[in-house]
C-alpha positions in Angstrom: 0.0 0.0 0.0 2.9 2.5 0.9 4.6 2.0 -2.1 1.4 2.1 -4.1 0.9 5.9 -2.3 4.5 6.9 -3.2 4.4 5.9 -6.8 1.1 8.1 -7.0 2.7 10.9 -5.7 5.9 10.5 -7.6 3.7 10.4 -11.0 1.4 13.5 -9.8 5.1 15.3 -8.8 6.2 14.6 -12.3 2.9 15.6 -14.0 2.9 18.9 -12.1 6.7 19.4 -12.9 6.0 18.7 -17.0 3.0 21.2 -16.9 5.1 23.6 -15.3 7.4 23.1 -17.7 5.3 22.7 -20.8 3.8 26.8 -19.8 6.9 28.3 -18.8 10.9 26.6 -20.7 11.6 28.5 -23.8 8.1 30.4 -24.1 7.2 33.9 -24.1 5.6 34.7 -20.8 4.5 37.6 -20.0 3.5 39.1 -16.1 0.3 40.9 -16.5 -0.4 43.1 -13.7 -4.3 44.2 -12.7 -5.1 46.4 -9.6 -7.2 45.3 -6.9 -10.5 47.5 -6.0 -8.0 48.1 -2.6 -5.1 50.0 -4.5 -3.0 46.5 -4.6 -1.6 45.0 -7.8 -2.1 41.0 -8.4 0.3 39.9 -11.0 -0.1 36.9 -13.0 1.9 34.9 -15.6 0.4 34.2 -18.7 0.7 33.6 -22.3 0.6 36.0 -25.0 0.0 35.9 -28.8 -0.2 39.5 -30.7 -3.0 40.1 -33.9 -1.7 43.3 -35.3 -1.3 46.4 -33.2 -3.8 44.3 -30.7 -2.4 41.8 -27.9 -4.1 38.7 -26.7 -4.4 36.9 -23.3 -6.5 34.0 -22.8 -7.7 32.1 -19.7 -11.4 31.6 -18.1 -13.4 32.1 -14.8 -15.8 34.2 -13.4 -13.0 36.1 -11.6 -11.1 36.2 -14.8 -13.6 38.3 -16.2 -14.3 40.7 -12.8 -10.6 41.7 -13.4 -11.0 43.5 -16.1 -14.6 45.1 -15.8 -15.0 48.7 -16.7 -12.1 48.2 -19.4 -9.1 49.3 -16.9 -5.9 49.9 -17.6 -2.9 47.3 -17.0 0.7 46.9 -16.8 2.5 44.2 -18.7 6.1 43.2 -18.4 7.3 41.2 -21.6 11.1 40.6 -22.0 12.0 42.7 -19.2 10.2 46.4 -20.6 7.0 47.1 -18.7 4.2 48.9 -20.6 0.9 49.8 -20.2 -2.7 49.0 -21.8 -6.2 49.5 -21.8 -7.9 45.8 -21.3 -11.4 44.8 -22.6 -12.7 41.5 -22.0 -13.7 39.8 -24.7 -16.0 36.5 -23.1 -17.3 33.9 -25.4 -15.5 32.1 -28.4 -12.4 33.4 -29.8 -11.1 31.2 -33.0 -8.9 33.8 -34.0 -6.9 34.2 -30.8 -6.9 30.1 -30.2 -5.4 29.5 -33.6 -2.5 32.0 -32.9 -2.2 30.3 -29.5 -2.0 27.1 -31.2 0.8 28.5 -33.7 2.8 29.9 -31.0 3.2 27.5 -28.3 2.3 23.9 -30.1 1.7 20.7 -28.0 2.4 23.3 -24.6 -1.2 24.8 -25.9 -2.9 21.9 -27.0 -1.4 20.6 -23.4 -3.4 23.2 -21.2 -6.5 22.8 -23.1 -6.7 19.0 -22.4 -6.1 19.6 -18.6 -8.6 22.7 -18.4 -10.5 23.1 -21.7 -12.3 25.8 -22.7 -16.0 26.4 -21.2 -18.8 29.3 -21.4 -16.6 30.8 -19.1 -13.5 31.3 -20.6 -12.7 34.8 -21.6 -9.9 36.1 -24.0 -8.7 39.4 -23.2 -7.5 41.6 -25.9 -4.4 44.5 -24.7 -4.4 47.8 -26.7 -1.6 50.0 -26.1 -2.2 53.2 -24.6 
C-alpha cells in the first residue's frame, strides 16, 4: 500500500513538474499586472500571442472576467520592458486568438487545453496599447 501511495505521488510530482514546464521553458511569458478595488496590484503569468497592433491573453473564470470590468488599464512586463494597456474583455468564443495560441506554443497549448478546456466561461482578453 505505501509503495502504491509513493508511486502516486511520484507520477502526480512529475505531472505537475512537465505542466510547469510545458507553460513556462523556452516560451514567451508575459506578467500581467491588474489592480485590486483596494489600491494592490495582483500579478499573473500568462501567455501572450499579438493580432496586429492588438495583444491577446486567454484564460477563463468568473473572476477572470471581474478583473478587467469597466475596461481598466494594466501593466505588462514582456522581456524585461513594462508597458501599459487598456484591457477589454472579450468572453465567449475566440477562434482567431486560439489558432495564434495554437501556432505559438504547439503541443504546450494543446497541453493546457486537455487539462482545463475551454468552457462558457473562458474569456480572452484583448491589450491595446495606450
Amino acid at each position: 500500500m505505501l509503495v502504491s501511495i509513493a508511486t502516486l505521488l511520484a507520477v502526480a510530482t512529475i505531472l505537475v513538474l512537465a505542466h510547469l514546464a510545458l507553460i513556462e521553458v523556452g516560451r514567451d511569458v508575459v506578467t500581467l499586472r491588474t489592480q485590486r478595488p483596494d489600491g494592490s496590484w495582483q500579478e499573473t503569468r500568462l501567455w501572450i500571442v499579438d493580432d496586429g497592433v492588438s495583444s491577446w491573453l486567454h484564460s477563463g473564470g468568473a473572476d477572470w472576467l471581474a478583473r478587467f470590468e469597466g475596461d481598466p488599464i494594466v501593466e505588462l512586463e514582456r522581456a524585461g520592458e513594462i508597458r501599459r494597456y487598456r484591457a477589454h474583455a472579450v468572453p465567449g468564443p475566440h477562434p482567431p486568438v486560439d489558432r495564434l495560441l495554437r501556432e505559438k506554443y504547439g503541443i504546450a497549448d494543446r497541453w493546457v487545453r486537455f487539462v482545463a478546456p475551454d468552457n462558457e466561461g473562458t474569456v480572452a482578453v484583448r491589450l491595446d496599447p495606450i
